[in-house]
C-alpha positions in Angstrom: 111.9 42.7 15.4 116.0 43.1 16.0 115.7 46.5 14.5 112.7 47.3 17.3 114.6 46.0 20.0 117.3 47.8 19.2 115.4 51.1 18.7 113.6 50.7 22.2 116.3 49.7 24.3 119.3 51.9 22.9 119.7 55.5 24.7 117.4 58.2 23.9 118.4 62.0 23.5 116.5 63.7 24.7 114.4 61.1 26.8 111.1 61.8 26.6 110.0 60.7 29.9 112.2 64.0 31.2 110.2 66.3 28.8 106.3 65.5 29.5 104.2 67.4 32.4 102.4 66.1 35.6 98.5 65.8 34.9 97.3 65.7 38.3 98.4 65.2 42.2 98.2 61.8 41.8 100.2 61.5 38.2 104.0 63.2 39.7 105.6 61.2 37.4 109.2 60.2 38.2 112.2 61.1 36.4 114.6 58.8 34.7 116.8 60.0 36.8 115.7 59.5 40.2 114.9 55.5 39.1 117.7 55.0 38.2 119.3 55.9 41.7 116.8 53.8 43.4 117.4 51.3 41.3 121.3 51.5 41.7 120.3 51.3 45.3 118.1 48.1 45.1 121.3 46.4 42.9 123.9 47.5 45.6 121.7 45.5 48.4 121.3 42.6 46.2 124.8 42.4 45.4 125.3 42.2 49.0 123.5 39.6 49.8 124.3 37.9 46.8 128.4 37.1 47.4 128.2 39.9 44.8 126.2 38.7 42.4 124.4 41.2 38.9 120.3 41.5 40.0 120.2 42.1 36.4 121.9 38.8 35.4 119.8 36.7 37.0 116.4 36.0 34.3 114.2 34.7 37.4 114.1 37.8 39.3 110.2 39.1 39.3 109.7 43.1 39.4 106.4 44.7 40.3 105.6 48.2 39.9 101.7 48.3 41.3 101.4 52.2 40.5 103.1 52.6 37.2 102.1 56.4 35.4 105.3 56.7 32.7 106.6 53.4 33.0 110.0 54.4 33.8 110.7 52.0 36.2 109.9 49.2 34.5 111.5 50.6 31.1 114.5 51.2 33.2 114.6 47.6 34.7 114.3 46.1 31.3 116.8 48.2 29.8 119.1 47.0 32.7 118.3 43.3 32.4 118.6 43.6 28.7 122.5 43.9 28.9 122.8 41.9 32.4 121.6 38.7 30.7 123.2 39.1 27.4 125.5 36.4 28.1 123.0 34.1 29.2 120.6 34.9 26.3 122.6 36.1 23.0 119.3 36.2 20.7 118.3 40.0 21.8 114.8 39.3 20.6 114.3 36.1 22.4 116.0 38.4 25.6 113.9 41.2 25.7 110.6 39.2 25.1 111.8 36.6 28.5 111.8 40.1 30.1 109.1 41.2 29.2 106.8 38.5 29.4 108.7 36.8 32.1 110.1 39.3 35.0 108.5 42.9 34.6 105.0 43.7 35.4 102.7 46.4 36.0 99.6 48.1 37.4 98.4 51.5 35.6 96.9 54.3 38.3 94.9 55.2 35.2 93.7 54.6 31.6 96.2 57.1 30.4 99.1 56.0 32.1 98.7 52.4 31.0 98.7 53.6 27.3 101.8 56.0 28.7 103.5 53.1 30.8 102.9 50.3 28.1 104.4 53.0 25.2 107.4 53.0 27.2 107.5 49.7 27.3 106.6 47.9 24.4 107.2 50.6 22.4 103.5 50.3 21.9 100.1 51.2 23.5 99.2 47.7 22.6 101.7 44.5 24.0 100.3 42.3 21.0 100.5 44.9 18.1 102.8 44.7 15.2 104.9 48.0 16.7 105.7 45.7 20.0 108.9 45.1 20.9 107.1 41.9 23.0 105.9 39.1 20.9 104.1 36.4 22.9 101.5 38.5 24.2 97.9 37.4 23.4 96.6 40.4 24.8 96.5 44.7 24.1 97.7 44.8 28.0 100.6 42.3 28.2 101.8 42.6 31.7 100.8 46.2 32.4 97.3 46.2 33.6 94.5 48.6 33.6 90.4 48.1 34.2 88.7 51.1 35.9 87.8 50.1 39.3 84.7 51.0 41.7 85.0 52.2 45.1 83.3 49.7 47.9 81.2 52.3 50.1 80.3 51.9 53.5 78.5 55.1 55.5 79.8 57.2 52.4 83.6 55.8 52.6 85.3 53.5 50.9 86.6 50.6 52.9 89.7 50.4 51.2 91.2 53.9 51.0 88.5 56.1 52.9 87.8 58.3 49.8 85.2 60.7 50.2 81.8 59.5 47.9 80.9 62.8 47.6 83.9 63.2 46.0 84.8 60.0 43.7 81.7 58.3 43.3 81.7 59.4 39.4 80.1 58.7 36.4 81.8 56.7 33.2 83.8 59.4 32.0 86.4 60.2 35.0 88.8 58.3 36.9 87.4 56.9 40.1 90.9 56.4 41.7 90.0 53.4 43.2 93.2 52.1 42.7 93.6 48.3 42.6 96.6 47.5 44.7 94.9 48.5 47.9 91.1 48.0 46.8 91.4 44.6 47.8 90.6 41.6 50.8 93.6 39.9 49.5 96.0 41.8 47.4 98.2 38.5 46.4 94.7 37.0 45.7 94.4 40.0 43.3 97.5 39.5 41.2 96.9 36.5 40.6 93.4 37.7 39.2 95.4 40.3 36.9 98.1 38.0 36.1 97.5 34.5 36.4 98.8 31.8 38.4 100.3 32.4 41.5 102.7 35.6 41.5 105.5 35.9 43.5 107.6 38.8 43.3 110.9 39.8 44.2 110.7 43.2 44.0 108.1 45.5 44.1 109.3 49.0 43.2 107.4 52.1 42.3 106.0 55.9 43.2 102.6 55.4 44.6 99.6 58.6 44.3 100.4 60.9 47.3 96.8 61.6 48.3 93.5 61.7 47.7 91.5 65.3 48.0 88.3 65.6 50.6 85.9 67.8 50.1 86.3 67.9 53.6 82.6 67.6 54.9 81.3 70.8 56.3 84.6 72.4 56.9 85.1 75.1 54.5 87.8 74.3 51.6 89.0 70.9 51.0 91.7 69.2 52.3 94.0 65.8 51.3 94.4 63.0 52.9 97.7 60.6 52.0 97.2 57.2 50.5 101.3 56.2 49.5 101.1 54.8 53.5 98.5 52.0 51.7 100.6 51.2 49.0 103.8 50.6 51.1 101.4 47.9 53.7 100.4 46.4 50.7 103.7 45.8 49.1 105.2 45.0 52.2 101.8 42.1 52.8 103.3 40.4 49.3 106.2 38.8 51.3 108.7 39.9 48.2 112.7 40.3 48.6 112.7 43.8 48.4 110.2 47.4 48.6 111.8 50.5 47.2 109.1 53.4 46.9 109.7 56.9 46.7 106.8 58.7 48.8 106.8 62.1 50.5 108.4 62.7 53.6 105.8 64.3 56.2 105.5 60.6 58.1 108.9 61.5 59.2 107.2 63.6 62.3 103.7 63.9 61.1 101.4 64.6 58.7 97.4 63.7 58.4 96.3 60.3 59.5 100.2 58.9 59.0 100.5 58.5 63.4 100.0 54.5 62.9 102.1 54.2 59.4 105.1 56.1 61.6 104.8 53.9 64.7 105.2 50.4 62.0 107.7 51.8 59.9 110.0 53.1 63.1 109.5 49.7 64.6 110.4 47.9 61.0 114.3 46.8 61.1 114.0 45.6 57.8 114.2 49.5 56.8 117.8 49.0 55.1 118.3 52.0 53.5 116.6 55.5 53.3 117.5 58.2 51.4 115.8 62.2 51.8 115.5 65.0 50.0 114.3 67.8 52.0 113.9 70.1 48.9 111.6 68.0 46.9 112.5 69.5 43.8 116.3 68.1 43.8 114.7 64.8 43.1 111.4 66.3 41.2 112.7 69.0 39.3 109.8 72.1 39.3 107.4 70.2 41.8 107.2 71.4 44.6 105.9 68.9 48.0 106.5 70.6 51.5 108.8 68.8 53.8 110.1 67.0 51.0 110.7 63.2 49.7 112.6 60.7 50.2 113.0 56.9 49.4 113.1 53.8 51.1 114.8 50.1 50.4 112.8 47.7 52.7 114.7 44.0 52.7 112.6 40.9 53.8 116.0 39.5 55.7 117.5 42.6 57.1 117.0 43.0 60.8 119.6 45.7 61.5 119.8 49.7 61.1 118.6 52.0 58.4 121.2 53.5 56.3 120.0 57.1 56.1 121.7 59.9 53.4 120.2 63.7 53.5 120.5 65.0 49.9 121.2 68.7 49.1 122.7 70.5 46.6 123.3 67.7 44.7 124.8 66.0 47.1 125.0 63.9 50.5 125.4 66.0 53.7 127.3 63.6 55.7 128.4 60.5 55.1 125.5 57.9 55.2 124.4 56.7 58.7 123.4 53.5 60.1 121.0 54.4 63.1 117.7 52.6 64.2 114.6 54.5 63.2 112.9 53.3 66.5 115.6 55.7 68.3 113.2 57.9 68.4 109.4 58.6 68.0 110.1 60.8 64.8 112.5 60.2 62.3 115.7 62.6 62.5 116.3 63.7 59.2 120.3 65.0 59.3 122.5 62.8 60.6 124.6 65.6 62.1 121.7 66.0 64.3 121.6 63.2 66.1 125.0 63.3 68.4 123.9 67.4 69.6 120.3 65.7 70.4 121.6 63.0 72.2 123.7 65.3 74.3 120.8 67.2 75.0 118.6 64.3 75.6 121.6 63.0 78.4 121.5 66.2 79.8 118.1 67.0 80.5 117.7 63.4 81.7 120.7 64.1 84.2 119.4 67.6 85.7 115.6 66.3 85.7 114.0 68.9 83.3 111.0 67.9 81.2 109.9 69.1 77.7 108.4 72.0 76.5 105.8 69.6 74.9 103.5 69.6 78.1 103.2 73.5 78.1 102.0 74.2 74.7 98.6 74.5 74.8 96.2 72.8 72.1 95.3 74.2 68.5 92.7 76.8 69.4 94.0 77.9 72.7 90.8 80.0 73.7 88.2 78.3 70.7 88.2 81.9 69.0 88.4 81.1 65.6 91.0 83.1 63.1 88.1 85.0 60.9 86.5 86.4 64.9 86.7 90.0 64.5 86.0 91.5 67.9 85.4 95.3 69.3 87.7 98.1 67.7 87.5 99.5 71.1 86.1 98.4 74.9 83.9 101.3 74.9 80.5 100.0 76.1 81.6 96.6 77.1 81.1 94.6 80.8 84.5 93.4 81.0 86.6 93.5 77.9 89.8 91.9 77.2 92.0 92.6 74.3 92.2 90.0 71.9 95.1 89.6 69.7 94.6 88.0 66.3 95.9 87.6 62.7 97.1 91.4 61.5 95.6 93.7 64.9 94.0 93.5 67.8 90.2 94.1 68.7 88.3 93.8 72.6 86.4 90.9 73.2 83.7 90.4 76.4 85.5 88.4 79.0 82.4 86.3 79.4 82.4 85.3 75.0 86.4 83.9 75.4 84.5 80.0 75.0 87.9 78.0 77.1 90.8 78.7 79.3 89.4 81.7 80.9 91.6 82.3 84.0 95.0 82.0 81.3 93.7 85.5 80.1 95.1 87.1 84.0 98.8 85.2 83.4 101.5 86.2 81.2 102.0 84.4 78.1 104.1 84.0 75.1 102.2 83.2 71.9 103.8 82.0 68.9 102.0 81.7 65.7 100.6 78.4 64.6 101.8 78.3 61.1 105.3 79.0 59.8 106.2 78.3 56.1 109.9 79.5 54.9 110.5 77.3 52.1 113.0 74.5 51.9 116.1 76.8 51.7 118.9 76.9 54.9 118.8 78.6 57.3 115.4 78.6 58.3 114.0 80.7 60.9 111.3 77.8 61.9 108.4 79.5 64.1 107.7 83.2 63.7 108.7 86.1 66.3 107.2 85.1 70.3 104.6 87.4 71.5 104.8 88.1 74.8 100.9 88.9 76.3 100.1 90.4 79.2 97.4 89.8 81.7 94.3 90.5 80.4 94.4 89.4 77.0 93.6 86.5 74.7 94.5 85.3 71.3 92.7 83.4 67.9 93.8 79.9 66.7 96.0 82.0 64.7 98.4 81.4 67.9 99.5 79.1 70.6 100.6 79.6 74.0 103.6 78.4 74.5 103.9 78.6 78.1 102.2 81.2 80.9 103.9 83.1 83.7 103.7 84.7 87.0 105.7 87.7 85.8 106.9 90.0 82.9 110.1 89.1 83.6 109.9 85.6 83.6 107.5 85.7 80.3 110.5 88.0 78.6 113.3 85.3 79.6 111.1 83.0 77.7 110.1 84.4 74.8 114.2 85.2 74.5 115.0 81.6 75.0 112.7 80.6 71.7 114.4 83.2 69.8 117.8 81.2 70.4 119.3 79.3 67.3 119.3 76.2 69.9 115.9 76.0 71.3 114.6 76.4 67.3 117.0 74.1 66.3 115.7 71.4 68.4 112.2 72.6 66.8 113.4 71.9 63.5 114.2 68.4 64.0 110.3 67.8 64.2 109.0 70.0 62.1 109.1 69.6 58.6 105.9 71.6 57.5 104.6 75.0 58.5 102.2 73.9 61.4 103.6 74.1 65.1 102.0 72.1 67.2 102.7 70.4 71.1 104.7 67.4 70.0 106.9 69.8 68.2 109.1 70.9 71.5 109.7 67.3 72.9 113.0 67.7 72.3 113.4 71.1 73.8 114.2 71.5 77.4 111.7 73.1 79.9 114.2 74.9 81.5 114.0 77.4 85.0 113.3 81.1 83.8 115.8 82.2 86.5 118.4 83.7 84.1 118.8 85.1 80.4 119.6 82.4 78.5 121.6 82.9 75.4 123.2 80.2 72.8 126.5 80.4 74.4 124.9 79.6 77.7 123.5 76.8 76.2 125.5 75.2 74.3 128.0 75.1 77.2 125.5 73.7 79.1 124.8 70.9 76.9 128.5 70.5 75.6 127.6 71.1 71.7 131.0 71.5 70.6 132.1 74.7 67.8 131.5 72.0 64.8 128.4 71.4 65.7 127.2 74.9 66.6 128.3 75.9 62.5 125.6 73.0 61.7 123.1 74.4 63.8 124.1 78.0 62.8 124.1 76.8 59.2 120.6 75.1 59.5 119.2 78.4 61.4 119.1 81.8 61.2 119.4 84.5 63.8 116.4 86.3 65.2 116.9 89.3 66.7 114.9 90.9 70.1 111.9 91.9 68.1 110.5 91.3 64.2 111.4 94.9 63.3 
């Protein structure tokens, strides 16, 4: 058993939980790495509110991962506690089965990853077997646990984590996904189903599934909806110590069905510390997750600011920041952003100017959808209006534009609805404004951004989104490709009486030449047209 112990818990070269693949959306397994930051992260805040004290010396502490795939985490923790409680326990045998039987547990997402997360445990698919590194286990599980759960429909949803039945109401041979952390009326209830007794833990740590695909009804293609939001609530309803997740980063300022997750966790002051990684990939090498991830420590006593750290390159941007999430109804990502916003913000509030937010018209600005194909010329037609769309323009009836008919005699500036660049600096953020004359309309491919009495007027404005400053301000809500309304609340509505240019503006708003190297750094130029 010595010899087992010792084989399980020494280091590995090369660790094998860095070599294996992903299997699905849902199975993004986390690198050794990345744990082990969040875990230095979770032993820093318990040191601090412990006069100092090792988390990993202390052989009461509880640790739940409820979505365990590799079983890193929990591998990781017992590795930790292993040489923490040494002292305390010199028999390593007797040590490492306390831990195991005593402080770390476990819920598998899937069949697979239990036998995955239980081989990196126990050194063993099964807790009891005579490989085990565990040896008080009467059962193949041990403390990592695994049944395949049903879904609980109700008019074709499931109650618990609104999946599709169309799509997961499956037959014996595939994974429902009905995971059971969050398919439950009382999750604490539920431990103690899959544990025994009544389970307290300390910490619950872990990286929850992302989403769940839809087959999206009658809307052609599919499309995902996030579940990691249900996994955080029901960590957080367990009352432990301490929540560290790792989870993408689109609640930040958006993403599907996260509104009500955003508004909780901005008004949360026991966020103590959240770390982002715009460029997913820094933290999950070769995966690629648009806007990014980050992770979170939640603390059960802290009633203060979040510590928030930007990674990239490697490395912090800034020095970490203590700033209230609540500041604001998105969460600002780069910390260097926040004193040019609040100028801005000051400034607007001072000369009376509103946001850009209320002139931005709705997705679908005239309900032509992107695949309409008008006219390739008006010949023949009542009233025709050019219509300009995705790649060309065609001639549409005046009489067939289905909403917003009298915008089609103002001057507009159009901006395309969807952006993607990457996750590379600068970024350019929106594409090139289109400035429309009278008589034409546009697909959903476009918004209108705003609508004028004159050419000259529409031209001033189309120049003033193609300054570093007002796309800057952009960028601090959008962290995917859509552009939508909300994304211009932070950029002034200002008069189209002059030309504005950066310069103009950030003497106007007093950004000073440090912080126009930031903004220049975080966006590229664009020029008077997208030639």
């Amino acid at each position: 058993m010595t010899t087992q112990a010792s084989f399980a818990l020494r280091s590995r070269n090369p660790d094998v939980l860095t070599c294996i693949a992903n299997l699905s959306n849902d199975e993004v397994f986390t690198p050794p790495e990345l744990a082990n930051r969040m875990l230095d992260t979770l032993a820093a805040a318990w040191a601090a509110d412990h006069n100092g004290a090792d988390l990993w010396a202390d052989p009461t502490v509880r640790f739940l991962d409820p979505c365990a795939k590799s079983g890193v985490f929990l591998r990781e923790i017992t590795s930790r506690l292993t040489k923490g409680l040494a002292e305390q326990m010199p028999e390593l045998e007797a040590r490492v089965n306390h831990i195991l039987t005593q402080q770390v547990f476990g819920i598998a997402i899937t069949h697979l990853t239990s036998l995955l997360a239980r081989r990196s445990l126990y050194c063993s698919k099964h807790a009891n077997g005579r490989h085990s590194i565990a040896r008080d286990f009467r059962s193949d599980a041990g403390n990592i646990w695994f049944e395949r759960l049903e879904h609980t429909w109700v008019n074709e949803k499931c109650k618990y984590c609104g999946a599709n039945r169309r799509d997961y109401d499956r037959g014996e041979g595939l994974e429902t996904h009905a995971y059971a952390f969050i398919h439950a009326d009382d999750v604490k209830t539920r431990l103690g189903e899959l544990f025994g007794g009544d389970m307290q833990f300390d910490v619950i740590i872990g990286n929850p599934p992302y989403q769940l695909g839809q087959s999206g009804g009658e809307a052609v293609g599919g499309f995902a909806m996030p579940i990691y939001q249900e996994f955080v609530k029901a960590a957080k309803s367990l009352d432990p110590r301490y929540v560290v997740m790792v989870t993408p980063s689109r609640w930040f300022a958006g993403g599907r069905g996260l509104d009500e997750y955003r508004s909780e966790v901005l008004a949360d002051t026991r966020m103590r510390v959240l770390v982002d990684f715009p460029d997913a990939a820094e933290a999950f090498p070769g995966i690629q997750i648009k806007g990014g991830v980050s992770y979170f420590l939640w603390d059960n006593s802290w009633n203060d600011a979040c510590e928030i750290t930007t990674i990239h390159g490697g490395k912090p941007t800034s020095p970490p920041m203590k700033r209230y999430l609540g500041a604001y109804d998105v969460v600002v990502r780069r910390n260097e952003a926040v004193p040019i916003l609040e100028k801005v913000l000051k400034v607007n509030a001072k000369d009376g100017f509103g946001n850009l937010a209320s002139k931005v018209s709705p997705i679908q600005p005239f309900s032509i959808r992107t695949n309409f194909r008008g006219a390739e010329t008006p010949k023949g037609m009542h009233n025709p209006v050019r219509l300009i769309r995705n790649g060309g323009e065609d001639f549409i009836e005046r009489s067939e534009v289905p909403r917003n008919n009298a915008w089609i005699d103002e001057w507009k500036v159009l901006l395309g609805a969807a952006y993607g660049a990457g996750d590379n600096f600068p970024h350019q953020i929106y594409n090139y404004p289109i400035v429309a004359s009278p008589g034409t309309t546009c697909t959903e491919t476009y918004l209108v951004i705003d609508r004028f009495n004159s050419r000259v007027e529409a031209d001033r404005f189309a120049a003033y989104l193609r300054t570093r400053f007002a796309r800057f301000l952009v960028s601090l809500r959008k962290y995917t490709q859509h552009l939508y309304n909300e994304r211009f609340l932070f950029v002034p509505d200002l008069p189209m009486d002059r030309d504005w240019t950066d310069e103009m503006l950030y003497q106007k708003y007093g950004i000073t030449d440090d912080e126009v190297a930031f903004i220049n750094s975080m966006i590229r130029p664009m020029g008077d047209d997208d030639d």
